[in-house]
C-alpha positions in Angstrom: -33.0 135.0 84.4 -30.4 133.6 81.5 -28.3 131.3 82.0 -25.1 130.7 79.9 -23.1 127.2 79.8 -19.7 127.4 79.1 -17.2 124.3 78.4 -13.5 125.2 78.6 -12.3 122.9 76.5 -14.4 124.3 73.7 -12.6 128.0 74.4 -9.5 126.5 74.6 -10.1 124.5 71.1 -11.8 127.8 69.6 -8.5 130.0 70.7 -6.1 127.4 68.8 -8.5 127.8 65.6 -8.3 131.6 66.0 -4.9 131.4 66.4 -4.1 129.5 63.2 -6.1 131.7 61.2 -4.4 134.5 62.2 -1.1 133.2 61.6 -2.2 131.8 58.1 -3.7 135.6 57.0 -0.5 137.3 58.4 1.6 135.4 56.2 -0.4 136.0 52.9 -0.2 139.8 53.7 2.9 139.5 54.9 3.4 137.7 50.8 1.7 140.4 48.7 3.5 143.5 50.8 6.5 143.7 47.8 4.1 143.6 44.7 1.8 145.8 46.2 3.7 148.4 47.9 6.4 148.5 45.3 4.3 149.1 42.4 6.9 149.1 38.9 5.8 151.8 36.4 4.8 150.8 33.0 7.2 153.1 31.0 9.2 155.9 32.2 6.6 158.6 31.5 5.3 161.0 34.4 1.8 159.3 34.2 3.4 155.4 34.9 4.9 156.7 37.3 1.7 158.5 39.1 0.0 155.6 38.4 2.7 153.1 40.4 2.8 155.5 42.9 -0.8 156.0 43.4 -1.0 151.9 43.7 1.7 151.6 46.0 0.3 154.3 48.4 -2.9 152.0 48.0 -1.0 148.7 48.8 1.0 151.0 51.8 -2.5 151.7 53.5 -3.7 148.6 53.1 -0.8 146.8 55.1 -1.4 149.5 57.5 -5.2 148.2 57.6 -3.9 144.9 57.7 -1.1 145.7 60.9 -4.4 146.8 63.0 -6.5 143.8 62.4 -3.7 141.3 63.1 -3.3 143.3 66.4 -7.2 143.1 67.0 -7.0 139.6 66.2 -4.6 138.4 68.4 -6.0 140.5 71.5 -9.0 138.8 70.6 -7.2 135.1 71.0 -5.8 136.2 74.1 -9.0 137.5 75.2 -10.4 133.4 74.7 -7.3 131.8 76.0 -7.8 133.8 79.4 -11.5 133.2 79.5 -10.3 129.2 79.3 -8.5 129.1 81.9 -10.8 131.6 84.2 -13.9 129.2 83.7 -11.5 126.3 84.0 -10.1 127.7 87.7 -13.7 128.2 88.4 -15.1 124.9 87.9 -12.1 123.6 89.4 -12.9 125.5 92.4 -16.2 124.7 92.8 -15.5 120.9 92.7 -13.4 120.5 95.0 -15.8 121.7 98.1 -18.1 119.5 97.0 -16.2 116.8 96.2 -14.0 117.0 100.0 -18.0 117.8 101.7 -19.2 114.2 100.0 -16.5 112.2 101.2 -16.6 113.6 104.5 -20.7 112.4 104.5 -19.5 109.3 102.8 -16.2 108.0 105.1 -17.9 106.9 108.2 -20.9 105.2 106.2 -18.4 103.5 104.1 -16.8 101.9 106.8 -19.5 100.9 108.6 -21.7 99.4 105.8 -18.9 98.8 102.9 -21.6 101.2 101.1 -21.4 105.0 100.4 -24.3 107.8 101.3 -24.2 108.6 97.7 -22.2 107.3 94.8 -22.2 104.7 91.9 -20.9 101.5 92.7 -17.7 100.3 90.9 -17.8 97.9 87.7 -16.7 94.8 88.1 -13.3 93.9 85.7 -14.2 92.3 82.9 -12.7 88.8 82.3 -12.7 88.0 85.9 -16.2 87.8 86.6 -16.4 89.9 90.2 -19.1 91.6 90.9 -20.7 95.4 90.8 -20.6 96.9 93.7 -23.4 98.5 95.2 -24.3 102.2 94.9 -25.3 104.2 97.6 -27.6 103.8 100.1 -29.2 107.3 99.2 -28.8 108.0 95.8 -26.4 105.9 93.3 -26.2 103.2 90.6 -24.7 100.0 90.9 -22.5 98.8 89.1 -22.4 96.6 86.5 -21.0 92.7 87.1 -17.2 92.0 85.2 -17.8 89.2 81.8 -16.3 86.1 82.8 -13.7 84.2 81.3 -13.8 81.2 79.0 -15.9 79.0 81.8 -16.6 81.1 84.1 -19.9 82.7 85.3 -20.2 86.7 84.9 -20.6 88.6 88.1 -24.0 90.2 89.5 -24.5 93.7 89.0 -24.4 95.7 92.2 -28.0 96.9 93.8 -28.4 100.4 93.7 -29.7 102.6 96.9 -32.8 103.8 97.5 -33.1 106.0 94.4 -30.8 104.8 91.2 -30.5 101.8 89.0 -29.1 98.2 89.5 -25.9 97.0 87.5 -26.3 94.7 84.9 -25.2 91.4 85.1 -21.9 90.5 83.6 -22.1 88.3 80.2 -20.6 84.8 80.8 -17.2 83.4 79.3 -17.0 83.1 75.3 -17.4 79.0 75.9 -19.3 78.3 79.4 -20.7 80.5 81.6 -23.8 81.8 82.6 -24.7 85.2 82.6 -24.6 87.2 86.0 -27.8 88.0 88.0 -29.3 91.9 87.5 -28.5 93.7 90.2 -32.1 94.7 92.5 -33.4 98.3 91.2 -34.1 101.5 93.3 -36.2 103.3 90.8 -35.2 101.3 87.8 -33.8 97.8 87.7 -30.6 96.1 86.4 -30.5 93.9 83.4 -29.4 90.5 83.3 -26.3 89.5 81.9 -26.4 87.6 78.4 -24.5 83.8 79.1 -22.1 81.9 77.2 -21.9 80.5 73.6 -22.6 76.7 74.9 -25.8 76.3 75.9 -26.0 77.9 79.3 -29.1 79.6 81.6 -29.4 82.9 80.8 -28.6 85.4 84.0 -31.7 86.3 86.1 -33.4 90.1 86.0 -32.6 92.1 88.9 -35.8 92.6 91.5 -37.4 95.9 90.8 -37.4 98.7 93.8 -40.7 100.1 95.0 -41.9 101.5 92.2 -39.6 99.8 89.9 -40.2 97.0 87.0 -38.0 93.4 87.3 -34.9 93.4 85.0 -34.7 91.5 81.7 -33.9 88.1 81.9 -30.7 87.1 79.9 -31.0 85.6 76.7 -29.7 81.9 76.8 -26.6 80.5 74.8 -26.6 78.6 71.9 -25.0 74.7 72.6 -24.7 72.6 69.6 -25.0 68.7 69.6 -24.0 67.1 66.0 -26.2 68.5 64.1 -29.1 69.9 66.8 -28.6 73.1 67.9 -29.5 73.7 71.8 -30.5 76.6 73.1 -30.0 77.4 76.5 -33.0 78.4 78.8 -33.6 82.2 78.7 -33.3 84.0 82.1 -36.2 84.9 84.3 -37.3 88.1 84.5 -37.1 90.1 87.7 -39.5 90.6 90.2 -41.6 93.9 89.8 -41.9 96.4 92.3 -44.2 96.2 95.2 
């Protein structure tokens, strides 16, 4: 069996190009109709004249031609415009039962456990350093902890659910700030957060899940004493999977 992807918004772009061509070659036939249905004879002799006349019924037929295929054309825009939008209602229409189904599953286990049945977890903002919240309990990613301001520690990416990945740590603020912890794994782990510019602990890898490997450790910050440069101590990697 064949199966054929469609993207709407590709239709809908490809029906504006279509469009524009159309419009451009109507108005260069629309151009050459007077010089080449109105054909001027040469002299005032029967055989100029059969001549213009025979080059003007040419010019004649081919605006006639050129009436028919402008018409095609345009059907054929229309044609694309309307497959947009069908294929747009459609997806539309088979998101939203889904969508309304998963938050029905999702609205009691949210309020029990302050974690979805299935779902990423939300980023933390960067600049504030919150944390990634978790993903869900089923199936989900967490998310990924907010950079921290100038001083301030970067959040701890959100543990994922039984299958998805853990949210990185956040990066620490430009001048102090260590880098937030790697959220624990399901199948794959987060990645620690890289720290501050003065010499600061990197963030500690996420713990894997059961089959999954400990996050990266972040890399530690440069400091700088007179003339020494300090490096900060790297992050320790995450625990591996069981």
């Amino acid at each position: 069996m064949s199966f054929v992807a469609v993207v709407p918004e590709l239709l809908a772009s490809a029906a504006t190009e279509a469009g524009r061509f159309g419009s451009a070659l109507s108005g260069a036939t629309a151009a050459a109709a007077g010089p080449t249905t109105m054909v001027l004879a040469a002299a005032e002799d029967e055989v100029s004249a059969a001549i213009s006349a025979l080059f003007s019924a040419h010019g004649n037929e081919f605006q006639l031609l050129s009436a028919q295929a402008a018409a095609f054309h345009d059907e054929f825009v229309r044609a694309l415009t309307a497959s947009e939008v069908a294929y747009a209602s459609a997806e539309a229409s088979n998101a939203s039962p889904l969508q309304v189904l998963l938050d029905v599953i999702n609205a009691p286990i949210l309020a029990t456990t302050g974690r979805p049945l299935i779902g990423n977890g939300a980023n933390g903002a960067d600049g504030t350093g919150a944390n990634g919240s978790p993903g869900g309990w089923l199936l989900g990613n967490g998310g990924a902890g907010g950079a921290g301001a100038a001083g301030q520690t970067g959040g701890r990416g959100g543990d994922a659910g039984l299958i998805g990945t853990g949210g990185a740590g956040g990066t620490g603020g430009w001048l102090l700030g260590n880098g937030g912890t790697g959220g624990s794994g399901g199948g794959a782990n987060g990645v620690g957060g890289t720290n501050a510019v003065t010499a600061g602990a990197g963030g500690v890898g996420g713990a894997g899940g059961l089959f999954g490997a400990g996050g990266t450790g972040g890399q530690g910050g440069f400091g700088l004493d007179s003339n020494i440069v300090i490096g900060g101590a790297g992050g320790a990697g995450g625990t591996g999977g069981a």
